[in-house]
C-alpha positions as CSV (number, residue, x, y, z in Angstrom):
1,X,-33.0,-2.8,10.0
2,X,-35.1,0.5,9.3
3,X,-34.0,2.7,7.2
4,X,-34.0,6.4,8.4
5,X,-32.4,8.9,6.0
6,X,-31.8,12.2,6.7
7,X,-31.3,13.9,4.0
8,X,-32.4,16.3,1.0
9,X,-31.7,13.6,-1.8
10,X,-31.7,9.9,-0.8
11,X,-32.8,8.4,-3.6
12,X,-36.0,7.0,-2.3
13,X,-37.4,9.4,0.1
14,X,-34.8,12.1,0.2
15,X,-36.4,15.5,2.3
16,X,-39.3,13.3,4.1
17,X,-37.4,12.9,7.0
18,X,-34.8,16.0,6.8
19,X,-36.9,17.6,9.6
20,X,-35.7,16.4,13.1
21,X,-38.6,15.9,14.4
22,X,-40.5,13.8,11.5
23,X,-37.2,12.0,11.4
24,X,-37.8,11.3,15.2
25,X,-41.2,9.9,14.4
26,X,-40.7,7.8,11.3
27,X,-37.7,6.0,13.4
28,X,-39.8,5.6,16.1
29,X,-42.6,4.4,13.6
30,X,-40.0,1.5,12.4
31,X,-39.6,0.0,15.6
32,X,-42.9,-0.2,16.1
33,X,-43.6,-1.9,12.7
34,X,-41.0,-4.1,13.9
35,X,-37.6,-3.0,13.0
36,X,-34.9,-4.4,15.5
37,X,-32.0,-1.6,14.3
38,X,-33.4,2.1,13.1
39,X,-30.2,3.1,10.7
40,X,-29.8,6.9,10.6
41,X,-27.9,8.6,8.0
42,X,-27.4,12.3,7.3
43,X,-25.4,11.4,4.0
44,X,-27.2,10.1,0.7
45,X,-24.8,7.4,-0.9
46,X,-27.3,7.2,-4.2
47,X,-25.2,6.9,-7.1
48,X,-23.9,10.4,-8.1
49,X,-24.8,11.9,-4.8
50,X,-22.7,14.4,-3.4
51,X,-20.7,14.5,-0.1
52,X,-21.2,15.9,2.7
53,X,-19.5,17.6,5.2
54,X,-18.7,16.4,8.8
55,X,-20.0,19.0,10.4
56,X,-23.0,18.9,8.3
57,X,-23.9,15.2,8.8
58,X,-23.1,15.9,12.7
59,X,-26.0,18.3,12.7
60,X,-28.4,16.1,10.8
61,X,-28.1,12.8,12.8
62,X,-26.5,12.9,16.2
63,X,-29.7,14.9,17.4
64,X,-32.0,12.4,15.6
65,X,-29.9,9.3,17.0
66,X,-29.8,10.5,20.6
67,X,-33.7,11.2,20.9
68,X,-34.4,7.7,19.3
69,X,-31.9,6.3,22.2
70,X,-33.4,8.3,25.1
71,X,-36.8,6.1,23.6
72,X,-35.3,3.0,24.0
73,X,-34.5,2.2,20.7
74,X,-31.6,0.0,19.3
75,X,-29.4,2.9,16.4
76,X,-27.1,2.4,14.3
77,X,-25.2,5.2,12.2
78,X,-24.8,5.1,8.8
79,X,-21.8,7.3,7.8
80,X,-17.9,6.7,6.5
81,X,-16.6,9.4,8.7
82,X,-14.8,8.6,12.3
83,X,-16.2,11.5,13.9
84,X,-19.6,11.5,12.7
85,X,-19.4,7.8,14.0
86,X,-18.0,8.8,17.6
87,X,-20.7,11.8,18.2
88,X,-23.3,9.3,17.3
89,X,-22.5,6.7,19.3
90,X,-22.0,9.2,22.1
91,X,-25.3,10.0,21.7
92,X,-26.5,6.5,22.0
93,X,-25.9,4.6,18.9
94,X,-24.8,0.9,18.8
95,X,-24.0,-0.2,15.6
96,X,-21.6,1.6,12.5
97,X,-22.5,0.7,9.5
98,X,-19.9,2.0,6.9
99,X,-20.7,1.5,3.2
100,X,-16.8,2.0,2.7
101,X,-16.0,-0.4,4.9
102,X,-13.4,1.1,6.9
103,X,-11.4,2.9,3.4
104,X,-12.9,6.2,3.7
105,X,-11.9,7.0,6.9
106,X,-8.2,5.2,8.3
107,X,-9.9,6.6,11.9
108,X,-13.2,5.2,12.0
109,X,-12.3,0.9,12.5
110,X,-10.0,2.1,15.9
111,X,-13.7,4.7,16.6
112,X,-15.8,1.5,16.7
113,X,-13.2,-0.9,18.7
114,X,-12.6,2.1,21.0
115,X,-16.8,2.4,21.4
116,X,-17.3,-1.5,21.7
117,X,-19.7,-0.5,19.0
118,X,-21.2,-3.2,15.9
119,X,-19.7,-2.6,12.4
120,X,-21.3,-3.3,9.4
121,X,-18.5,-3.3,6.6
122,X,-19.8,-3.3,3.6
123,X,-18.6,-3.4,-0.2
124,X,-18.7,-0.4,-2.9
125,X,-16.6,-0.7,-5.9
126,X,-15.7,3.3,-6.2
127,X,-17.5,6.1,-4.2
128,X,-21.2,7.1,-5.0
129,X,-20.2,9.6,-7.5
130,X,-18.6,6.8,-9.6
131,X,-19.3,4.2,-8.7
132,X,-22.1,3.3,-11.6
133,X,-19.7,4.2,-14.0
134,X,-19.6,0.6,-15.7
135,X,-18.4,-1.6,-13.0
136,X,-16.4,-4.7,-13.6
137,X,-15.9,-8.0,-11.5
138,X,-13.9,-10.9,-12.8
139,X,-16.5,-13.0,-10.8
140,X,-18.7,-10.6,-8.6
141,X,-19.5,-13.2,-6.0
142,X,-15.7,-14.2,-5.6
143,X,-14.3,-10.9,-6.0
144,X,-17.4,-8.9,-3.5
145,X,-16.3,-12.1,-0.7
146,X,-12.9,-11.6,-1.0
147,X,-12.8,-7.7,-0.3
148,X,-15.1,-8.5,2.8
149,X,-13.0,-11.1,4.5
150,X,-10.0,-8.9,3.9
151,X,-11.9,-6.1,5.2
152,X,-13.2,-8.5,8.3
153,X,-9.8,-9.0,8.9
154,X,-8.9,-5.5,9.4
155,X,-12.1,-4.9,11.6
156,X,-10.3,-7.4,14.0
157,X,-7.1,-6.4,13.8
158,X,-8.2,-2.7,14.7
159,X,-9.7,-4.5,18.0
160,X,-13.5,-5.4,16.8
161,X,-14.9,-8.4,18.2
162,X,-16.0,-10.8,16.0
163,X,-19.2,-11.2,17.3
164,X,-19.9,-7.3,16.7
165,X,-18.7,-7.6,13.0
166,X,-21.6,-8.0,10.5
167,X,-20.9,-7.9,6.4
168,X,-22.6,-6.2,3.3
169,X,-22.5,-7.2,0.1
170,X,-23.3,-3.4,-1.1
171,X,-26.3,-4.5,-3.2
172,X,-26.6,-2.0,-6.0
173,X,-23.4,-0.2,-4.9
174,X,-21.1,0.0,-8.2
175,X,-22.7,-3.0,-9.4
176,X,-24.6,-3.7,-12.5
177,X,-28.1,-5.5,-12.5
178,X,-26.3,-9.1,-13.5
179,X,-24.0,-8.1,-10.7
180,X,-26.9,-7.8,-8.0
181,X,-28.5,-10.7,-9.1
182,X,-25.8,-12.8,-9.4
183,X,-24.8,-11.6,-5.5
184,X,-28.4,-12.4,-4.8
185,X,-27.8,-16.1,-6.0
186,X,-24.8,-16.7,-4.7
187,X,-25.7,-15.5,-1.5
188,X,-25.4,-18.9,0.5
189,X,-21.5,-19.5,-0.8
190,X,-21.0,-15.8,0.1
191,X,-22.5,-16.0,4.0
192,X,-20.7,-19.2,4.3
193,X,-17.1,-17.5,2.9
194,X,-17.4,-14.4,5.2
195,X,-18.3,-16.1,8.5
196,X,-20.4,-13.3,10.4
197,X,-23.6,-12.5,9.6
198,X,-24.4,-11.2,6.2
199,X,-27.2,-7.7,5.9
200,X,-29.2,-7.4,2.7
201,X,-29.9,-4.0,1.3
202,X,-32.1,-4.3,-1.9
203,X,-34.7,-2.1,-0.6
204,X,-36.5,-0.1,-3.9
205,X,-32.9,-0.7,-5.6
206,X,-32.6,0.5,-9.5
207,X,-32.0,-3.2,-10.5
208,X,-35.6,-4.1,-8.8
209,X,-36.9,-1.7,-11.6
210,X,-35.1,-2.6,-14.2
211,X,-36.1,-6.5,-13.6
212,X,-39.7,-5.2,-13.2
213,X,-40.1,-2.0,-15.1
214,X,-41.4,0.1,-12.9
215,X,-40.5,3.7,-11.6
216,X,-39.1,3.7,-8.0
217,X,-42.5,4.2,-6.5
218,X,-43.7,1.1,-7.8
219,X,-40.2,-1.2,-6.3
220,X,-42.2,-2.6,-3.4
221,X,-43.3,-6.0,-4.4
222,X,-40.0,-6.7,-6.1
223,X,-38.3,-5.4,-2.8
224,X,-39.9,-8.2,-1.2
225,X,-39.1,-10.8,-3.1
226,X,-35.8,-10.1,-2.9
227,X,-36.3,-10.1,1.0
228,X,-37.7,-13.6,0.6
229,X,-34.9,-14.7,-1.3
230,X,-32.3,-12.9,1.0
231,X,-33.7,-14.6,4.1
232,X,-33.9,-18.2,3.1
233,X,-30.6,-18.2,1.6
234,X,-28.9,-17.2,4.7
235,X,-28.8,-13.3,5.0
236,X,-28.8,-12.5,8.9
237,X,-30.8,-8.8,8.1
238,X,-32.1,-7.3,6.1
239,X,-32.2,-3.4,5.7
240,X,-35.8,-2.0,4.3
241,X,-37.8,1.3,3.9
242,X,-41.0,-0.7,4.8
243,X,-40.5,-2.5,8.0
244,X,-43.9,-4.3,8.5
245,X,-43.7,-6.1,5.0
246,X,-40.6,-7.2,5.9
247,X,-41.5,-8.1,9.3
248,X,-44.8,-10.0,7.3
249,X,-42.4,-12.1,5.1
250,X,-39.9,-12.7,7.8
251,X,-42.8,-13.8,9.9
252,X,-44.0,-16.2,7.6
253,X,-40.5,-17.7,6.3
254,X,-40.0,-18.6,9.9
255,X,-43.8,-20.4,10.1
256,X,-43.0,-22.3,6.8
257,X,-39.3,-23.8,8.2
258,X,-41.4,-24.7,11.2
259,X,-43.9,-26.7,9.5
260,X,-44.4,-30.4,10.1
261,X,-46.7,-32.5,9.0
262,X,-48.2,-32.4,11.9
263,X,-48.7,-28.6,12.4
264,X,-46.6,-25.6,13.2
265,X,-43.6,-26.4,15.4
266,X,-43.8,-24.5,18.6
């Protein structure tokens, strides 16, 4: 999954893409590199980022989303808000992914049943204006799978198929860097708890620079180890500002489980 933000201030590359048109391009770009989903989102969910309004969000993606359809490209929308999510996938998206998991908005699970749409629900402990504000977890890996199933559950009850339902642990969403890296580690017990495909976002996360001590410009190598890791521990996606990396080491991973002594598996 590509990430395509536009916005002012995502944390990572906030105003590259706030033009239409280079947004067009980059997402286009991503599939290219090899990104199967190109995630658009008009909202920055960086800790102590601001909201923003429907109408607002409307404006920056669902002209971004529908050109990237009309190219033939698989979209997803990344917003919290039940209309946002129904004028996007109007306008071709076919995935929701909701880094609130359904709580934001009461509208948005019946939106995506309604739409036949994917959901990705996803955990956040808070909203992004808090939710860094010293987060606490009695056991984050038991705690993080049990708000997911529940949410699951809700997904299903609201009329989602189960084979559209996809879950998040929220990776540096009101989490603390023992937090992520114990998510990270548990990540097989968690996939196997939640019983739909897991995503991975770690891409140029805070706690990849803390581990390292580097600046976010220099989170790349640590974003990929953390791919690595995600991938062969059972995380179904992963979601990435660089798509051929991730591609590379997704690429590879699959070449090394095919390995026999006798060569590469066909």
């Amino acid at each position: 999954m590509g990430v395509l933000n536009v916005t002012p201030d995502s944390f990572s590359d906030g105003g590259r893409w706030f033009d239409h048109g280079a947004a067009v391009a980059h997402g286009v770009e991503l599939a290219a590199e090899g990104a199967d989903v190109v995630d658009v989102g008009g909202e920055s969910t960086r800790p102590g980022a601001e909201p923003v309004d429907a109408e607002e969000e409307r404006r920056r993606v669902v002209p971004v989303v529908q050109r990237l359809a009309e190219a033939g490209l698989t979209v997803s929308v990344d917003t919290m808000k039940a209309s946002v999510a129904a004028a996007a996938l109007d306008a071709g998206a076919v995935i929701v992914n909701d880094v609130s998991a359904g709580r934001h908005d009461p509208a948005m699970l019946g939106v995506v049943a309604g739409a036949g749409a994917g959901y990705v629900a996803m955990h956040m402990q808070g909203e992004p204006r808090t939710m860094q504000a010293a987060p606490r977890y009695h056991d984050v890996v038991t705690d993080v799978g049990d708000f997911l199933v529940a949410r699951l559950d809700a997904a299903r009850v609201a009329g989602i198929a189960d084979e559209s339902l996809m879950a998040d642990p929220g990776i540096g969403f009101g989490k603390t860097v023992r937090h992520n890296l114990d998510l990270l580690t548990g990540l097989p017990s968690l996939v196997a708890r939640v019983g739909v495909p897991v995503l991975i976002g770690s891409s140029r996360k805070s706690f990849v620079g803390a581990v390292l001590d580097v600046s976010a410009d220099e989170r790349e190598e640590g974003t990929l180890a953390t791919i690595a890791w995600s991938l062969d521990h059972g995380a179904a996606m992963v979601r990435v500002h660089d798509a051929r990396s991730a591609v590379r080491v997704a690429q590879l991973l699959h070449a090394l489980a095919r390995a026999t002594p006798e060569g590469v598996a066909a």
